[in-house]
N, C-alpha and C positions, 0 to 999 in steps of 0.2 A: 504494500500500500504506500502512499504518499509520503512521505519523511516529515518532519517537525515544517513550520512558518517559516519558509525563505522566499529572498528574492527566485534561488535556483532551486529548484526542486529535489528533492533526493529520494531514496528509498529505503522503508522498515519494516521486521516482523511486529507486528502488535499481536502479542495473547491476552487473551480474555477468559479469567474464569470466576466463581464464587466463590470466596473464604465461607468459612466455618459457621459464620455468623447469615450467611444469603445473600451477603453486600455482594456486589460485582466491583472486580479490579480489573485494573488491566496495565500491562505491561509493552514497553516500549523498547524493542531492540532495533539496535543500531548499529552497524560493523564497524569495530575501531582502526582496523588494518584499514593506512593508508590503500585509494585505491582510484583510478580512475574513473572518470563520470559512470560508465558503463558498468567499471567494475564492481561498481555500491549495490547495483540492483544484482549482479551476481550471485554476490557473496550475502544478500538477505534473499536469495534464492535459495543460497545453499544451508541458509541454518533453518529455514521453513521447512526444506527437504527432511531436515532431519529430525524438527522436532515434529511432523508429519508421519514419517518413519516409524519414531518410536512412540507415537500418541497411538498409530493403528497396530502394530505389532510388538507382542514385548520381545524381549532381546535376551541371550541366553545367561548375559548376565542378571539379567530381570528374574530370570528365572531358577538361577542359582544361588541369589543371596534371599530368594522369598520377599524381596518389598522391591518397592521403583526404583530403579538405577536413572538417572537424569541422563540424558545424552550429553557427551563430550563435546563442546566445543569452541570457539577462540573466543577471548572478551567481547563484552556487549557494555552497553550503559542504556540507560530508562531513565529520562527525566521529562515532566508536563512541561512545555513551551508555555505555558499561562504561568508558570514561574519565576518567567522573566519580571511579569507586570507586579511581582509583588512591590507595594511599598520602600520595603529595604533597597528590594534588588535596585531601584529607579535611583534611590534617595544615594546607595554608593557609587553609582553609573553620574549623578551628576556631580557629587564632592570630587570625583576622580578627574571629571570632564574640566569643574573650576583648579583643578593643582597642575595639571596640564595648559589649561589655555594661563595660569600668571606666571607660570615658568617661559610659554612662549610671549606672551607678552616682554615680562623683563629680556628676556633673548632682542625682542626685534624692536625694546624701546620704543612700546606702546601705552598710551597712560591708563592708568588703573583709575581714573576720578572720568565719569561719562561726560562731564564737563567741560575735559580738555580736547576731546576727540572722539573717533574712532579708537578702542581698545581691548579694556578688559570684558566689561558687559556685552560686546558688540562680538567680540569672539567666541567669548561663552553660549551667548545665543542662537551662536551659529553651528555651533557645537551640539549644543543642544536639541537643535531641529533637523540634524543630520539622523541625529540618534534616534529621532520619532520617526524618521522617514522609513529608517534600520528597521525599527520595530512594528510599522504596519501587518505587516503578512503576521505577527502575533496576534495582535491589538482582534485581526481577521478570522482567525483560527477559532473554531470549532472542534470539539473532538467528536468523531464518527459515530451515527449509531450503532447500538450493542447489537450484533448478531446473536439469535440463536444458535445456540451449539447441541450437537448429539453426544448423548453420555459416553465411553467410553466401558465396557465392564471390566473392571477390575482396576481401574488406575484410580488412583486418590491424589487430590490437592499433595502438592510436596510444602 
């Protein structure tokens, strides 16, 4: 499926299941292995494959230890792109945006008082509305609706 809110699009396995409680979770895989534009949808090809694999057949290891063996495979990460928008997230994204633009100011001997010119405020702001621009395709972001799923017998939530 489609990858997290960018300008460029990418590609991820999302699993989806119920904890314990009947809440629905769901999980975000991402391939961390550098990889060409091509090769991102590949490689979330190939862990679909697998966790596909081992969700319709169990494995002889499944079968030799008596409970779920997870299948093998390269690092992933899972995090909500609405994350971005938290509070914190914005409020360190701008502190950081103003110690960069008065380092570049003092650098190009621009004045920090809006008074005197074009500067500090002026650079910051601009800084600033880069970063909204950046952040659109979030601000836009949806997350999928939950598909139905068919049980499985014998596999349990890990």
């Amino acid at each position: 499926m489609s990858g997290p809110p960018a300008w460029g699009r990418t590609r991820v396995v999302r699993l989806e299941w119920d904890d314990e409680a009947g809440r629905p979770r769901y999980l975000r895989l991402v391939p961390l292995a550098p990889a060409a534009r091509g090769g991102v949808a590949a490689a979330c090809r190939a862990i679909y494959d697998a966790i596909a694999a081992w969700r319709d057949r169990p494995t002889a290891a499944t079968e030799a230890a008596g409970r779920v063996v997870l299948p093998q495979h390269a690092e992933v990460t899972s995090a909500s792109p609405r994350q971005v928008l938290q509070r914190a997230s914005l409020t360190g994204a701008w502190v950081t945006q103003a110690i960069a633009t008065a380092i570049a100011c003092v650098m190009l001997r621009l004045p920090f008082d809006p008074r005197a010119g074009a500067g500090l405020a002026d650079v910051w702001l601009a800084a600033a509305a880069s970063y909204a621009i950046v952040l659109i395709p979030v601000w836009r972001h949806r997350e999928p609706a939950r598909v139905e799923r068919r049980a499985v017998p014998g596999r349990a939530a890990a």
